[in-house]
mmCIF file of the N, C-alpha and C atoms, coordinates in Angstrom:
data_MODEL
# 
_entry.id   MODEL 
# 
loop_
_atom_site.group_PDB 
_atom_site.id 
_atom_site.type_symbol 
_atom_site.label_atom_id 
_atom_site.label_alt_id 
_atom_site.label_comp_id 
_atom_site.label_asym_id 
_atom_site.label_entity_id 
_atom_site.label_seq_id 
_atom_site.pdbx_PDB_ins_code 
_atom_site.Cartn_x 
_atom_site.Cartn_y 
_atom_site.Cartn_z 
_atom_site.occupancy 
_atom_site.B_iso_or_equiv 
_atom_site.pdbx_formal_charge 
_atom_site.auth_seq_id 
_atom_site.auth_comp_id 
_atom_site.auth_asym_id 
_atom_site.auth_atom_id 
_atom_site.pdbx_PDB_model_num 
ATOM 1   N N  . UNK A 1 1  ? -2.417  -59.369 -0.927 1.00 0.00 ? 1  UNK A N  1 
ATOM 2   C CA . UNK A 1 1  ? -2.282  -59.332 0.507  1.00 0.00 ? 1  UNK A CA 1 
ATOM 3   C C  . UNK A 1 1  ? -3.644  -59.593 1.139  1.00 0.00 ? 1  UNK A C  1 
ATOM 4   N N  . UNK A 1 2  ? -3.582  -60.586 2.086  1.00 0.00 ? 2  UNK A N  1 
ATOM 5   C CA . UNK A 1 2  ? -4.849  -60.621 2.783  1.00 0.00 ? 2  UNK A CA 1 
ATOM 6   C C  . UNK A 1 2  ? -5.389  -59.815 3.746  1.00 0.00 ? 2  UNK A C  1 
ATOM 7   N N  . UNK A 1 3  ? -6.840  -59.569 4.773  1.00 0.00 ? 3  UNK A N  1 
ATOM 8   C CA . UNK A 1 3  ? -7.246  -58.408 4.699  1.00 0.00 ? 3  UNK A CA 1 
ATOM 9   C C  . UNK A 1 3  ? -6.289  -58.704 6.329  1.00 0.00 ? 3  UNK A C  1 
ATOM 10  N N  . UNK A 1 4  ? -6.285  -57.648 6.411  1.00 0.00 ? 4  UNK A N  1 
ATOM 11  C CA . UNK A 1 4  ? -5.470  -57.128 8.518  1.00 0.00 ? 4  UNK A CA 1 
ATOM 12  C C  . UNK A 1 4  ? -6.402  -56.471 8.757  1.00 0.00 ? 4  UNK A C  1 
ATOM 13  N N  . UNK A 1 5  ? -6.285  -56.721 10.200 1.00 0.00 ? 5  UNK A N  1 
ATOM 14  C CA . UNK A 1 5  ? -6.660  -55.272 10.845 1.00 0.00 ? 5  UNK A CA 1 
ATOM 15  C C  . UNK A 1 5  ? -6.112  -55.444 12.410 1.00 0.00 ? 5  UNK A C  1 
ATOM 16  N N  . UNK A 1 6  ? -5.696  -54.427 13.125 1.00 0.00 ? 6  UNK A N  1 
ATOM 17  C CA . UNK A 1 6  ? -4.797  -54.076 14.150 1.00 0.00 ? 6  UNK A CA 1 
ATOM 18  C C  . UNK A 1 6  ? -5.531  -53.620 15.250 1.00 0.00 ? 6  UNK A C  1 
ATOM 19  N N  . UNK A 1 7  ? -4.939  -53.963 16.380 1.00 0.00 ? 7  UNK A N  1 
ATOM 20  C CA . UNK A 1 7  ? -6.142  -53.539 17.802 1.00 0.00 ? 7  UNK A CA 1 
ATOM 21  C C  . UNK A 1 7  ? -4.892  -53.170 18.857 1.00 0.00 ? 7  UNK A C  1 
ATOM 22  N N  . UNK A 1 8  ? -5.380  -52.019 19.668 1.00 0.00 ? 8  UNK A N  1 
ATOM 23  C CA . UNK A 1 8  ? -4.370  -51.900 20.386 1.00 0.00 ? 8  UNK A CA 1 
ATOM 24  C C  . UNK A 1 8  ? -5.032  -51.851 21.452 1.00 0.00 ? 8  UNK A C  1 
ATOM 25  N N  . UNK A 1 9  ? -5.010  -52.512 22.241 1.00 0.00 ? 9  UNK A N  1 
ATOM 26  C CA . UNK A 1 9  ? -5.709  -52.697 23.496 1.00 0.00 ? 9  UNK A CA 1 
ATOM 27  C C  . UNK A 1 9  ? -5.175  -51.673 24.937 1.00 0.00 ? 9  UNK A C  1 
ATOM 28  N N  . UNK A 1 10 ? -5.537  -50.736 25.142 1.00 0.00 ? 10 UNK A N  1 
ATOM 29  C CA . UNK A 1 10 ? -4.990  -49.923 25.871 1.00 0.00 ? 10 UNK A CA 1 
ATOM 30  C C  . UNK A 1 10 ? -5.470  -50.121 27.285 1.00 0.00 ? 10 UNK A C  1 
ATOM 31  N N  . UNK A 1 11 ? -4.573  -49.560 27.952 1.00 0.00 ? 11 UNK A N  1 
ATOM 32  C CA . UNK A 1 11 ? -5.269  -49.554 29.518 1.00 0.00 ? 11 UNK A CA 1 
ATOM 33  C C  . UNK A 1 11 ? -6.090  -48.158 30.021 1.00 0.00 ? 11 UNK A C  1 
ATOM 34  N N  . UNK A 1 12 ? -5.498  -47.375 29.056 1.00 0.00 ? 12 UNK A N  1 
ATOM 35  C CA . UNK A 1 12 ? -6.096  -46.208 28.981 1.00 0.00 ? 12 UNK A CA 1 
ATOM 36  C C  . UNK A 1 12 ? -7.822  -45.903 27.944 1.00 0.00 ? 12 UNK A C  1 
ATOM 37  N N  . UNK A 1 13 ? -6.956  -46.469 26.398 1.00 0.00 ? 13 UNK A N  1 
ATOM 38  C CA . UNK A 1 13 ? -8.002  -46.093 25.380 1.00 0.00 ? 13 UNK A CA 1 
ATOM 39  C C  . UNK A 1 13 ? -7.238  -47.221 24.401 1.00 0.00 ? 13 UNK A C  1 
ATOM 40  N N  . UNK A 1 14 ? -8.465  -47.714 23.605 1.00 0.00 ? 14 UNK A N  1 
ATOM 41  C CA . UNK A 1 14 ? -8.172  -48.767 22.588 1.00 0.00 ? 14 UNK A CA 1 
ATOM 42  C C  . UNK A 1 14 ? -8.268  -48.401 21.275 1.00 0.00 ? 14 UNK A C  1 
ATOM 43  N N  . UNK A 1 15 ? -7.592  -48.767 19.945 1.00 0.00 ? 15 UNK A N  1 
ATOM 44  C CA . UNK A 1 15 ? -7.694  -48.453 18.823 1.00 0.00 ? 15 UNK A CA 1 
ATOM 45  C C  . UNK A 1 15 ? -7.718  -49.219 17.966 1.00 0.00 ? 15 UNK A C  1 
ATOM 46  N N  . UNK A 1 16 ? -8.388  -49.185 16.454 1.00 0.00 ? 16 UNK A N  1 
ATOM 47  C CA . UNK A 1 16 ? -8.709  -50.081 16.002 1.00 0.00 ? 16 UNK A CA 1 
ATOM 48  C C  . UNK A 1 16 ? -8.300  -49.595 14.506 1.00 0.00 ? 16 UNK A C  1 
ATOM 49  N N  . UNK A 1 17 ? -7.422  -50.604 13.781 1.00 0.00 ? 17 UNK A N  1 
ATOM 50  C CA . UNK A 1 17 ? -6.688  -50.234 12.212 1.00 0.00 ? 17 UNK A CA 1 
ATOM 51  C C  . UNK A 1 17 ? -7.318  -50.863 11.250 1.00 0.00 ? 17 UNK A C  1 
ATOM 52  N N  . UNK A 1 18 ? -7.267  -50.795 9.812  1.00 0.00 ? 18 UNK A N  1 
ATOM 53  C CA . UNK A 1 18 ? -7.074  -51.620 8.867  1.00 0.00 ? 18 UNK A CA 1 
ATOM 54  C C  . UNK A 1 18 ? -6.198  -50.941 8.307  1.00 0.00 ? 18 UNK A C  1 
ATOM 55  N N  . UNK A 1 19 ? -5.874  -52.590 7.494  1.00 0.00 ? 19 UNK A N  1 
ATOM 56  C CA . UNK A 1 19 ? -4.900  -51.804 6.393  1.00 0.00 ? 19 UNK A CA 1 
ATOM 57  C C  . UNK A 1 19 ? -5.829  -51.618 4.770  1.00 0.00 ? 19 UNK A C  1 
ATOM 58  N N  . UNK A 1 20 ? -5.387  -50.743 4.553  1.00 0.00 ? 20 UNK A N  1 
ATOM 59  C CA . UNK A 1 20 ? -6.631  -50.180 3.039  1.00 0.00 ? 20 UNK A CA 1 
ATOM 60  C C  . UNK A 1 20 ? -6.036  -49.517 2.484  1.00 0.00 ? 20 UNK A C  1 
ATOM 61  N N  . UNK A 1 21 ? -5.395  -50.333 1.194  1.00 0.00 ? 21 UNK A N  1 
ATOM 62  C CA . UNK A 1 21 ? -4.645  -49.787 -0.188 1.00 0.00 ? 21 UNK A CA 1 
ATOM 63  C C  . UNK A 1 21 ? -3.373  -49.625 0.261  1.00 0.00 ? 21 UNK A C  1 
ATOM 64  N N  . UNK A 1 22 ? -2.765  -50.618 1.035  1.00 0.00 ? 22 UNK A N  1 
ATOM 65  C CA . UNK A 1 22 ? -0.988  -50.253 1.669  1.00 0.00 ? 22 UNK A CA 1 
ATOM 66  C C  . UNK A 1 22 ? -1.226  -49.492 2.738  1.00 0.00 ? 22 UNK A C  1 
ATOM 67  N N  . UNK A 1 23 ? -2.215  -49.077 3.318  1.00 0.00 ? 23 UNK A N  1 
ATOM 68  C CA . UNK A 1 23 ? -1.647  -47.993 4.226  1.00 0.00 ? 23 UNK A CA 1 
ATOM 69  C C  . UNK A 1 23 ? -2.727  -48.347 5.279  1.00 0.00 ? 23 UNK A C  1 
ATOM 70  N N  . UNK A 1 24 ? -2.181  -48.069 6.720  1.00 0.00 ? 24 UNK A N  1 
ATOM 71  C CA . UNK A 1 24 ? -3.062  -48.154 7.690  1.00 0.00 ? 24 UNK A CA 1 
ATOM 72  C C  . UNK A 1 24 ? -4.557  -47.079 7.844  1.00 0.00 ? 24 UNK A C  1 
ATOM 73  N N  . UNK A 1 25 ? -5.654  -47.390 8.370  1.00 0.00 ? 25 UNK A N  1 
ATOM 74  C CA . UNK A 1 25 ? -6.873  -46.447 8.522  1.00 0.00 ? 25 UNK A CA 1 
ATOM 75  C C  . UNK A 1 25 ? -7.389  -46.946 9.881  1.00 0.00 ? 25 UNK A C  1 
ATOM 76  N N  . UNK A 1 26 ? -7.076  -46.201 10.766 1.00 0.00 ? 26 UNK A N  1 
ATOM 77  C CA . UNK A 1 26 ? -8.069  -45.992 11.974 1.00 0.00 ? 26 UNK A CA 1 
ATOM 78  C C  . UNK A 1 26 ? -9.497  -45.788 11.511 1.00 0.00 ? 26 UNK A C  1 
ATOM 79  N N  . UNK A 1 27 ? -9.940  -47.134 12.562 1.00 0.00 ? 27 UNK A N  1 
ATOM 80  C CA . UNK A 1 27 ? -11.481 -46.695 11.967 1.00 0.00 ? 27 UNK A CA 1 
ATOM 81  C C  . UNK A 1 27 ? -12.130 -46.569 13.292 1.00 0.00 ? 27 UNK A C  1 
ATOM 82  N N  . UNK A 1 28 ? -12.922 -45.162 12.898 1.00 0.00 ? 28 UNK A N  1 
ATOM 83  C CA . UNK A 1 28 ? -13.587 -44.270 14.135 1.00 0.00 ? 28 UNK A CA 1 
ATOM 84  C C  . UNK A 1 28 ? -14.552 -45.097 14.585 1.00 0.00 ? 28 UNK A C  1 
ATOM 85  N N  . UNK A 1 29 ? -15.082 -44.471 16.115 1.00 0.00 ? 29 UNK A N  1 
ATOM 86  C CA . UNK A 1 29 ? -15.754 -45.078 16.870 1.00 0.00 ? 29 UNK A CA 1 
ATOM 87  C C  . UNK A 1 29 ? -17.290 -44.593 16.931 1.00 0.00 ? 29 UNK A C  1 
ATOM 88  N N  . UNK A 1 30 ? -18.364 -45.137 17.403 1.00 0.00 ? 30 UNK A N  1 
ATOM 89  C CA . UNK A 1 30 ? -19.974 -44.401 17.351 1.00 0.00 ? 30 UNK A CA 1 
ATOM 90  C C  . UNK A 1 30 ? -19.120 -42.856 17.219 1.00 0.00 ? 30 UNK A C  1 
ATOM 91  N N  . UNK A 1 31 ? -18.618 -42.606 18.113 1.00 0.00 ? 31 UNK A N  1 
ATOM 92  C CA . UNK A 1 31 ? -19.006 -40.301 18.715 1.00 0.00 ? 31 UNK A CA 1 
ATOM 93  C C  . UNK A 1 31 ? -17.784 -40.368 17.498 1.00 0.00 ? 31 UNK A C  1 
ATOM 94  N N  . UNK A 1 32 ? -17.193 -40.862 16.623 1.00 0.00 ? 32 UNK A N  1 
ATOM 95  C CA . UNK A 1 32 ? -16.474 -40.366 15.644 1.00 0.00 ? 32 UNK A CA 1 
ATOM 96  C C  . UNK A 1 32 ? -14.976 -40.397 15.903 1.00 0.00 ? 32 UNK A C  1 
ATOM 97  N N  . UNK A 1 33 ? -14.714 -40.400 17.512 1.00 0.00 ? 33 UNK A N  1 
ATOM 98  C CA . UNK A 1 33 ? -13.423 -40.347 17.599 1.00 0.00 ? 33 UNK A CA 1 
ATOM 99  C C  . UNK A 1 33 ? -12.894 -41.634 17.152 1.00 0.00 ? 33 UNK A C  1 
ATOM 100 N N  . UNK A 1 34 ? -10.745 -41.534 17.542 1.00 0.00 ? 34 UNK A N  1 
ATOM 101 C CA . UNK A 1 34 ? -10.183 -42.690 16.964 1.00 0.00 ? 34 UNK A CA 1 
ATOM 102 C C  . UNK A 1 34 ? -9.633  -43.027 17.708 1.00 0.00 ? 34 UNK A C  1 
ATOM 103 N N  . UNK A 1 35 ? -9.856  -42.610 19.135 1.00 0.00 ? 35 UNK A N  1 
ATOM 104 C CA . UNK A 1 35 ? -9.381  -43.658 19.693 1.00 0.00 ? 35 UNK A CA 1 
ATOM 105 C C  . UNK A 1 35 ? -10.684 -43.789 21.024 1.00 0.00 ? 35 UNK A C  1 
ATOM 106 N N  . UNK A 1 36 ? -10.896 -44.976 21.812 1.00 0.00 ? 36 UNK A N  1 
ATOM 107 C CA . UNK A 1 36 ? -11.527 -45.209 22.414 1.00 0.00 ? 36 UNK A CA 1 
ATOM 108 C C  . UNK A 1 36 ? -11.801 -45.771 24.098 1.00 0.00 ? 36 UNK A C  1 
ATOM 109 N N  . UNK A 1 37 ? -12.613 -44.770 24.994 1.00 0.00 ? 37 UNK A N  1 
ATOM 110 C CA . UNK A 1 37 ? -11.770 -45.037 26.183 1.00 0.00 ? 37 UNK A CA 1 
ATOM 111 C C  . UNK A 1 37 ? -12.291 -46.822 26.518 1.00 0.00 ? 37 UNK A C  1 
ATOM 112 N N  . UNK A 1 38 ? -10.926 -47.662 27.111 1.00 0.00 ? 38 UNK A N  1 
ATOM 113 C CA . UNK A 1 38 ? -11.080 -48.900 27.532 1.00 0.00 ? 38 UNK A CA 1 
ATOM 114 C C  . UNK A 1 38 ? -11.654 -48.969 28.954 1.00 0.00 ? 38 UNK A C  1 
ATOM 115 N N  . UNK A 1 39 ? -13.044 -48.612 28.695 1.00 0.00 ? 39 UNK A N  1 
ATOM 116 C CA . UNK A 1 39 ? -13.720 -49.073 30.224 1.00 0.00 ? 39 UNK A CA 1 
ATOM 117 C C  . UNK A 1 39 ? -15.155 -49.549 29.474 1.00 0.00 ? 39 UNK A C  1 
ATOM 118 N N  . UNK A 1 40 ? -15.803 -50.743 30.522 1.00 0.00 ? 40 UNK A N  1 
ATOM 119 C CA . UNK A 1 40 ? -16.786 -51.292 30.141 1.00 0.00 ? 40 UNK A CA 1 
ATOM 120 C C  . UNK A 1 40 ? -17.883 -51.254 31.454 1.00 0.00 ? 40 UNK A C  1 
ATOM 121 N N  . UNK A 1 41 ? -19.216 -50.647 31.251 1.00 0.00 ? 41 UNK A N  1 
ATOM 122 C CA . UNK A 1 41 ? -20.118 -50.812 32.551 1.00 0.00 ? 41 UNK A CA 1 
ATOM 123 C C  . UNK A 1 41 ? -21.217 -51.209 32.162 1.00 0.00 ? 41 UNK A C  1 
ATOM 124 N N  . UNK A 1 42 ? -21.846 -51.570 33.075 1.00 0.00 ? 42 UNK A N  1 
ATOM 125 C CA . UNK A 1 42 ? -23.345 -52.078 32.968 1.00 0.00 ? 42 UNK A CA 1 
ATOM 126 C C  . UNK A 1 42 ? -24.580 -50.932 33.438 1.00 0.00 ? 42 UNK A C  1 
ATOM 127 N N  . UNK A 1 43 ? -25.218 -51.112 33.237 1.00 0.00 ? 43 UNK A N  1 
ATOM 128 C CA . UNK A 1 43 ? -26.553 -50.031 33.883 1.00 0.00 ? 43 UNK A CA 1 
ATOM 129 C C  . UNK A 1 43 ? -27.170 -50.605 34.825 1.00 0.00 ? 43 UNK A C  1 
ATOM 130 N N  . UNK A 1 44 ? -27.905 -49.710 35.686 1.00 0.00 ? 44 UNK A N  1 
ATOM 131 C CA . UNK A 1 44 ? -28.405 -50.169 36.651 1.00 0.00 ? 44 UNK A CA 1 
ATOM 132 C C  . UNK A 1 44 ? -29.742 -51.251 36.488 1.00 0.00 ? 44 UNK A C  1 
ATOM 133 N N  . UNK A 1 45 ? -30.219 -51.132 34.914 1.00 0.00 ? 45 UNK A N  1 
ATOM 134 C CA . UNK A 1 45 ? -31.002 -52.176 34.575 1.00 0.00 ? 45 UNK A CA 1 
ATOM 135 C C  . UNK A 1 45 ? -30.313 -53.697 33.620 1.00 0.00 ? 45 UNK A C  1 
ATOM 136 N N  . UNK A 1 46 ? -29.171 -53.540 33.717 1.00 0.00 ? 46 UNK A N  1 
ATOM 137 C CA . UNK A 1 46 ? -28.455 -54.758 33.216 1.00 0.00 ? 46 UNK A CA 1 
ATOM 138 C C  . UNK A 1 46 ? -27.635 -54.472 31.916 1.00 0.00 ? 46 UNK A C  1 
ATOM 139 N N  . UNK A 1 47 ? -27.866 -53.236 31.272 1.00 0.00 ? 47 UNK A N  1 
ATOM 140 C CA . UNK A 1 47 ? -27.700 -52.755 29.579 1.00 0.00 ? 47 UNK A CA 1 
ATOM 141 C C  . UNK A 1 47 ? -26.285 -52.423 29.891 1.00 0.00 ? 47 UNK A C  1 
ATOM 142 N N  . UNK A 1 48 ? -25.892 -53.207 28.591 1.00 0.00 ? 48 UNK A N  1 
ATOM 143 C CA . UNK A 1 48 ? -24.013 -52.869 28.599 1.00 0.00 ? 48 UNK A CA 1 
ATOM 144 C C  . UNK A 1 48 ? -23.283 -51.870 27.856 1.00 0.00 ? 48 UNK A C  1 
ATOM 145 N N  . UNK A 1 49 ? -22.395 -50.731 28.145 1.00 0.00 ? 49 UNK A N  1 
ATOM 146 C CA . UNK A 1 49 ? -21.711 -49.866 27.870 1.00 0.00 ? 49 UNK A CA 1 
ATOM 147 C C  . UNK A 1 49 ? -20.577 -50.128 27.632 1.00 0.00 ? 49 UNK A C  1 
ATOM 148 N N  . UNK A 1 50 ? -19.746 -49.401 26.585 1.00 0.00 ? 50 UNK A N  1 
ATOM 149 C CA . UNK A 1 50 ? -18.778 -49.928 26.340 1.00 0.00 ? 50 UNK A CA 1 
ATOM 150 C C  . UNK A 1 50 ? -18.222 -48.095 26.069 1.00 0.00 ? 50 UNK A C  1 
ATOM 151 N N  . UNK A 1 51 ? -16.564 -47.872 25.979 1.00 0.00 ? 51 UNK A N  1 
ATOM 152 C CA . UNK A 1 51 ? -15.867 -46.374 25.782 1.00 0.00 ? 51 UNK A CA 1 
ATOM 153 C C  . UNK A 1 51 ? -16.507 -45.464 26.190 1.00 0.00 ? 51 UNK A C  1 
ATOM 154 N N  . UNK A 1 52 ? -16.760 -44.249 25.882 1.00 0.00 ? 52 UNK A N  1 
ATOM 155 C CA . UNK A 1 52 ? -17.122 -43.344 26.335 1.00 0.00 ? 52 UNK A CA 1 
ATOM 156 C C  . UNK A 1 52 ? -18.215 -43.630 26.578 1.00 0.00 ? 52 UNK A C  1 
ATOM 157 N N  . UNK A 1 53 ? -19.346 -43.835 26.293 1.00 0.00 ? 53 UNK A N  1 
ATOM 158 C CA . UNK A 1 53 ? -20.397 -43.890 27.272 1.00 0.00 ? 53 UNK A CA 1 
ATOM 159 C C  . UNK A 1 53 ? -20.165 -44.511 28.763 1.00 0.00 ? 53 UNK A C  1 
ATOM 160 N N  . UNK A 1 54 ? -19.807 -45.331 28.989 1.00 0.00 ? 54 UNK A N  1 
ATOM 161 C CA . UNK A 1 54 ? -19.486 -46.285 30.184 1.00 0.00 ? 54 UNK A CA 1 
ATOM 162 C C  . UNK A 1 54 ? -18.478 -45.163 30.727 1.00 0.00 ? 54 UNK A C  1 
ATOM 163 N N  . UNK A 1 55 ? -17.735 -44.382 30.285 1.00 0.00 ? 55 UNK A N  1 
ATOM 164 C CA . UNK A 1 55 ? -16.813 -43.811 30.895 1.00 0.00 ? 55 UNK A CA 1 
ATOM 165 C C  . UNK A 1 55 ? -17.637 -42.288 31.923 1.00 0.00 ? 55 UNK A C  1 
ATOM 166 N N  . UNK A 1 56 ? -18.601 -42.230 31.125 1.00 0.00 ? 56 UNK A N  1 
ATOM 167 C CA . UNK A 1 56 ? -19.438 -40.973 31.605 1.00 0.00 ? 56 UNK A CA 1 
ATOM 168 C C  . UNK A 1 56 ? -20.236 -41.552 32.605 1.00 0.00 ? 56 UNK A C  1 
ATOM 169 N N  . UNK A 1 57 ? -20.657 -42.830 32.594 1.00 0.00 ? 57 UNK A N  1 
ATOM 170 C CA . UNK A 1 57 ? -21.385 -43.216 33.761 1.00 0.00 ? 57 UNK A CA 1 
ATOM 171 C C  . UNK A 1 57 ? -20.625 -43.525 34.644 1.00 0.00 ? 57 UNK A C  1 
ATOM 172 N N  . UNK A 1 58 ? -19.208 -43.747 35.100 1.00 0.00 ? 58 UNK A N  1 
ATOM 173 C CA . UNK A 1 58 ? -18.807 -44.151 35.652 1.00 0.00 ? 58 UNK A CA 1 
ATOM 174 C C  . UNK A 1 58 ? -18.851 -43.261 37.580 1.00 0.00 ? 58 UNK A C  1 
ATOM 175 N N  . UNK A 1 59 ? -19.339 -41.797 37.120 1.00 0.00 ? 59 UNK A N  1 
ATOM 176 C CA . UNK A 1 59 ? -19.121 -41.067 38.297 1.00 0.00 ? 59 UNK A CA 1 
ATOM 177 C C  . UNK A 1 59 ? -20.151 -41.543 39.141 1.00 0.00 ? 59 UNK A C  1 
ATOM 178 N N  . UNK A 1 60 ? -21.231 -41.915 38.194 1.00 0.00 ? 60 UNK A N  1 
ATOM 179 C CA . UNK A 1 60 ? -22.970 -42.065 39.024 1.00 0.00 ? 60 UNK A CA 1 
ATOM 180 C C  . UNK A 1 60 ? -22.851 -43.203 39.617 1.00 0.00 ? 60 UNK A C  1 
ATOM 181 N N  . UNK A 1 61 ? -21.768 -44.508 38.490 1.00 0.00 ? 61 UNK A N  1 
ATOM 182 C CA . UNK A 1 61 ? -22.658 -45.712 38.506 1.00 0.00 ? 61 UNK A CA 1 
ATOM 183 C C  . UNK A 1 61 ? -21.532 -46.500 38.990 1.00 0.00 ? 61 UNK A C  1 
ATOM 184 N N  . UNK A 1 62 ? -20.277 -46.014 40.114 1.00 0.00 ? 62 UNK A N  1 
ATOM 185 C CA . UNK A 1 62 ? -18.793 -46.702 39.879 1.00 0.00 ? 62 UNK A CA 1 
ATOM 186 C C  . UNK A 1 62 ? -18.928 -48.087 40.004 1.00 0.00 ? 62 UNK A C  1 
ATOM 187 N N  . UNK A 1 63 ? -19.692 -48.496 41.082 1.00 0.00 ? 63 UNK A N  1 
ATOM 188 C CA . UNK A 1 63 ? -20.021 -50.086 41.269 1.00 0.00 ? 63 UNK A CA 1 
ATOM 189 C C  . UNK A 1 63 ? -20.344 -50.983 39.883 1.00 0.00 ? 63 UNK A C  1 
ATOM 190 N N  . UNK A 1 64 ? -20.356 -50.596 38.715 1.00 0.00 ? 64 UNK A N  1 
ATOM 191 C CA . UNK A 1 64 ? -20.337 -51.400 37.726 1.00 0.00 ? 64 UNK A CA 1 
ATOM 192 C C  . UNK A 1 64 ? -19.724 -50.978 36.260 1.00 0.00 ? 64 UNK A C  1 
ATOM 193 N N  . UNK A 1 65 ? -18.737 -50.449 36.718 1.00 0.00 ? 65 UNK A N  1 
ATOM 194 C CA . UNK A 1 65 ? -18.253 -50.001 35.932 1.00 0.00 ? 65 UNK A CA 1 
ATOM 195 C C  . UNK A 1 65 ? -16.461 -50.351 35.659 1.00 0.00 ? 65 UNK A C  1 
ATOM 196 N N  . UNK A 1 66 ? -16.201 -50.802 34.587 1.00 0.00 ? 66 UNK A N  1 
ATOM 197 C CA . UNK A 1 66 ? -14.504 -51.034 34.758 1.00 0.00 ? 66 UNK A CA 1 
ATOM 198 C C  . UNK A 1 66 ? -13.703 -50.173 33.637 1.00 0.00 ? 66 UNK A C  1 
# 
């Protein structure tokens, strides 16, 4: 079997599979979790954020943040 891997693109939070030895494996994100929030922001110096980080800036920084 050739290799897969599965993405679920959420509007909420996104997740990301392989398959490894027959069976599916969520594979965790930087902070460890498995699933990941779908928002993307920028910083006020141009630097790009992606899931939870971007999600924590979002209160300070809403103007660049999705």
């Amino acid at each position: 079997m050739g290799k897969m891997i599965g993405i679920d693109l959420g509007t909420t939070n996104s997740v990301v599979a392989i398959m490894e030895g027959g069976e599916p494996k969520v594979i965790t994100n930087e902070e460890g979790g498995r699933t990941t929030p779908s928002v993307v922001g920028f910083t006020k110096t141009g630097e790009r954020l992606v899931g939870q980080v971007a999600k924590r800036q979002a209160i300070t920084n809403p103007e660049n943040t999705v």
